[in-house]
N, C-alpha and C positions, 0 to 999 in steps of 0.2 A: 504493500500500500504506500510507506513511503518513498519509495524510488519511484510509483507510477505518478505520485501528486508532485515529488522534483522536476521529472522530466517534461510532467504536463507544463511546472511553473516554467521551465527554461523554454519551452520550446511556445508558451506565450507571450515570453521578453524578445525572441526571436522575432515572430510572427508581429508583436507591434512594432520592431524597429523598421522591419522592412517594411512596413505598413504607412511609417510616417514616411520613408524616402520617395516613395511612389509616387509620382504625378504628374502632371504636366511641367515638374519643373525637375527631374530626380536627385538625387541627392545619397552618397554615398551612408551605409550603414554607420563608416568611422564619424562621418561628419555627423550624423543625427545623434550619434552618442554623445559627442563632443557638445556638441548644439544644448542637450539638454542637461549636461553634469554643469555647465556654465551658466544654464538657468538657473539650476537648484543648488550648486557649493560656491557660484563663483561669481564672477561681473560680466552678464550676458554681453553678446557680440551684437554690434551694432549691425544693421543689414538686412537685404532682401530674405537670405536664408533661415535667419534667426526667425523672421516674422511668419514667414511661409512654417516652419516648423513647428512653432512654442503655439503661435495664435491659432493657425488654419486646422495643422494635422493631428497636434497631440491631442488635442479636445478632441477632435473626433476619435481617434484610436481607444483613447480612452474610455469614451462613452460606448464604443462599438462594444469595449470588451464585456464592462458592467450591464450594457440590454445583453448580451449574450448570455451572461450569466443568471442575469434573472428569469429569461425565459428558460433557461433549461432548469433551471430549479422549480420552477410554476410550474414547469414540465411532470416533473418525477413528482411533483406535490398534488396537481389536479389527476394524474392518473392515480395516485394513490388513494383520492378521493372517492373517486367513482368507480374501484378495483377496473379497471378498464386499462388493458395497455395500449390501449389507440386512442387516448384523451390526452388533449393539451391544452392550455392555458384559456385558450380561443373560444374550447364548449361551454364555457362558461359566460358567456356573451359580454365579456367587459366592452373587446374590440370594435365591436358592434355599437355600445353605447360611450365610447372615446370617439367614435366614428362620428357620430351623432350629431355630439359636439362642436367636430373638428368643421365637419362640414355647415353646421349652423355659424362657427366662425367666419369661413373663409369666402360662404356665400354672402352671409350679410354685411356683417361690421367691414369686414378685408381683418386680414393678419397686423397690417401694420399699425392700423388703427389704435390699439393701446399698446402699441411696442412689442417686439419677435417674444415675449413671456405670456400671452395674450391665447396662443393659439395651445401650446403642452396645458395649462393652464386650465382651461376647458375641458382638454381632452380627458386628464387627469378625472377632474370634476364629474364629466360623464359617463368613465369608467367606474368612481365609485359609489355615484347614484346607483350606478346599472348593478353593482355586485352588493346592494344594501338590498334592491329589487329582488335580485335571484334569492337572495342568504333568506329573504321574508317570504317569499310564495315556497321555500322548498322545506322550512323549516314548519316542524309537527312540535304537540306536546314533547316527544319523545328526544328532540331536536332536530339535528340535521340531518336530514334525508339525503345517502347516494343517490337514490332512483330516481327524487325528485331533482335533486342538483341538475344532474343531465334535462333532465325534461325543462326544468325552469330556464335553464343557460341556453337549449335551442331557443325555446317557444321565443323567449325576451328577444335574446339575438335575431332569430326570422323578423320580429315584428322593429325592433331599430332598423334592420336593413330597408322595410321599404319605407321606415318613416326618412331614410337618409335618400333615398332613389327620390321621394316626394322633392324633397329639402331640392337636389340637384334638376331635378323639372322646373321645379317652378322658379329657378334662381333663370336660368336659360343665359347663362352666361358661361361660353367655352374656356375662357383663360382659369375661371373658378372651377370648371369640372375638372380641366385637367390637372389641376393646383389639387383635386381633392382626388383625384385617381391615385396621381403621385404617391401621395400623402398615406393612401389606404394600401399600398403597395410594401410599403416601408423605406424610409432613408435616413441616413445619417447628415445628408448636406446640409442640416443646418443647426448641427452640434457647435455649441458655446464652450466656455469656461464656463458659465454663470450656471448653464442650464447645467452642468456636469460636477457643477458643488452641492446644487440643490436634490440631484435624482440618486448620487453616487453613496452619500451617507444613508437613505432612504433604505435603497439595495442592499448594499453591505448589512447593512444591522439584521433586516429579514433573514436574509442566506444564515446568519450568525446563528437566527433565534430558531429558525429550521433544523438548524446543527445540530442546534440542544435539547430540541424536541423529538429528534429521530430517531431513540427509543419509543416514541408512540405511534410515530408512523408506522415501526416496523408490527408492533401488536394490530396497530388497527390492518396494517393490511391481509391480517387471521382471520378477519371476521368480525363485527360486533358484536357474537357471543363471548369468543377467545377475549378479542381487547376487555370488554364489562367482567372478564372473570379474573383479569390481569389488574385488575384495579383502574381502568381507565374509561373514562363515561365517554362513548361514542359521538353519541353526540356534542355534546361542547368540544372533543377534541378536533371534530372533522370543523365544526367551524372558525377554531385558533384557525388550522391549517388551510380553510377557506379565505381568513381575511388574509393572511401574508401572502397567499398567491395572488391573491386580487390587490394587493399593494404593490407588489413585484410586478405584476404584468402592465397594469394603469398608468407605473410610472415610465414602465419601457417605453408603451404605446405610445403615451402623452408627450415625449420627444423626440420618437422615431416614426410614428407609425405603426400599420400592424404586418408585424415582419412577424410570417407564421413557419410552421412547421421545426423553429428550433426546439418550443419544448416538447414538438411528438419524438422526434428521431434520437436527442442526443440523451434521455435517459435509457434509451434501451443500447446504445454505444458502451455507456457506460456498466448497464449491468454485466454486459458481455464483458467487460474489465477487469469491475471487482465485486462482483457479485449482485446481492440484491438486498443488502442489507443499509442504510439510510445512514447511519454516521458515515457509509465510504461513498454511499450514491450521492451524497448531497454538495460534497466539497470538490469531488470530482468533476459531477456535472456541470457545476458552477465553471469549471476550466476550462472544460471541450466546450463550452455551449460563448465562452470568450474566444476563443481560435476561432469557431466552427464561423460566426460571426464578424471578427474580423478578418478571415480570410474571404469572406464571401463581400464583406467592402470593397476589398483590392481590387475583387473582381468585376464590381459595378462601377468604381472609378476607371477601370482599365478598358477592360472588353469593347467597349466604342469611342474610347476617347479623342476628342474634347467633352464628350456628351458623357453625360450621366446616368445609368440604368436604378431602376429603382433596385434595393437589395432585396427584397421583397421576393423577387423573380429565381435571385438563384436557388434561397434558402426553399423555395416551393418546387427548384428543378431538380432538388436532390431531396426534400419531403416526399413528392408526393410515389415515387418510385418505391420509398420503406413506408410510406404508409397503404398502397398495396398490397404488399408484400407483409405485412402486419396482420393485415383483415386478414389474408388467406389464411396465414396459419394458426389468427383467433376467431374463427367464424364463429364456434360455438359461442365463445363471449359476446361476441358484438350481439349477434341476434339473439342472448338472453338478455 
């Protein structure tokens, strides 16, 4: 276990340097080192490259890594919910109602309108109405209902989406739909410092508190007879485990977008790693779901450059092939 969480760590200091050198402008690995130990022990360098690097690339890499991570852990969290291993952050319909919002922003007011804080801001907000929504229609005397979770997180999600298709008809303005296509795709291009102080403490702390809860994870994914006889009440645990994935995923969405299929695929990368037990799936997944993600940026700034591909695209071009390939070999699941 720990040589696998070493080599994960180095091999995502790797994947962010070459991550920040990459652009339309490159910029050598030694140089991005240099660039950044002169930001943080020394007297940065005055210049094109300093700014291109510390301002443009590191905020984004860095944000890349942190939604990376949160989605993969909402990942291994909402399948754990709904004992389902083809559930990801998304059945839960936050994305749908961060959607909502985003699109009520960008159609009416404009983004720039209260400042680039205006539009995460909302989405945020939408996401957490939307998962106070689900947590209330799915929750019984008994508490929280798996069966119901799923049912609630479609129904809600189906009915945001066409209040959002409404939203984009009746706006009839092409530069805003395609502003909200973008958007619903997933992207990093408009990662801050500011927005990456505010989402990064957020993330971390949840991933933590997961950490320390993942001894119940592992009973409740027994059963809620097993977990009630382990000393642990099903219900209230599923919904701790409800609200952090719905904090983790809200905050992702509300500055990137909804960049899917990172938390279907990379918890089951991980089980096949170290097994299936939540103190190793959780810190793990957190790492690969940071690579899996910034390597799939490189890819969306690179692949057409000058242009920009949403990330959105590739993380669903290598989803949706294991999520396939998922159903088949859990059909009995799925169709219970």
């Amino acid at each position: 276990m720990a040589v696998i969480v070493l080599g994960l760590v180095v091999a995502l200091l790797f994947v962010m340097v070459i991550s920040v050198g990459v652009g339309a402008v490159s910029i050598s690995p030694d140089d991005v080192v240099n660039l950044v130990i002169s930001r943080l022990f020394g007297t940065p360098e005055a210049g094109s490259l300093d700014f291109i690097v510390w301002e443009l690339r590191v905020p984004r890499v860095l944000q890349a890594a942190v939604i990376g991570a949160a989605l993969a852990v909402a990942g291994a969290c909402a399948q754990n919910l709904v004992r389902n291993p083809i559930a990801d952050p998304y059945v839960l319909g936050l994305s749908s109602g961060a959607g909502v919002a985003a699109v009520a922003v960008i159609t009416g007011v404009g983004v720039t309108t209260f400042g680039v804080l205006l539009l995460p801001v909302a989405a945020f907000l939408g996401a957490a109405v939307t998962g106070l929504l689900v947590a209330a229609t799915a929750t019984s005397r008994w508490g929280l209902s798996a069966g119901r979770l799923v049912l609630s997180g479609v129904a809600i999600g189906q009915l945001l989406a066409g209040v959002m298709s409404f939203l984009l008809i009746r706006a009839g303005n092409s530069d805003a739909t395609q502003q909200v296509m973008f958007w619903l795709l997933g992207s990093l291009s408009g990662a801050q410092w500011r927005l990456f102080v505010i989402i990064a403490p957020v993330i971390i702390i949840a991933i933590l508190f997961v950490t320390a809860i993942s001894g119940r994870l592992d009973l409740m994914s027994l059963g809620d007879a097993q977990a009630a006889a382990s000393g642990v009440h099903p219900g209230r645990s599923r919904f701790l485990v409800f609200a952090l994935a719905s904090l983790m995923t809200g905050a992702a969405v509300a500055v990137s977008g909804a960049i899917g299929f990172v938390g279907l695929i990379v918890p089951h990368i991980v089980r096949l790693l170290v097994g299936g037990m939540h103190r190793r799936v959780v810190p793990v997944a957190a790492l690969v779901g940071a690579i899996l993600l910034s390597l799939a940026d490189v890819a969306a700034r690179t692949l057409l450059a000058p242009s920009e591909l949403p990330v959105g695209i590739f993380t669903a071009a290598i989803g949706v092939p294991v999520f396939i390939l998922l159903m088949r070999r859990n059909s009995a699941t799925v169709l219970a």
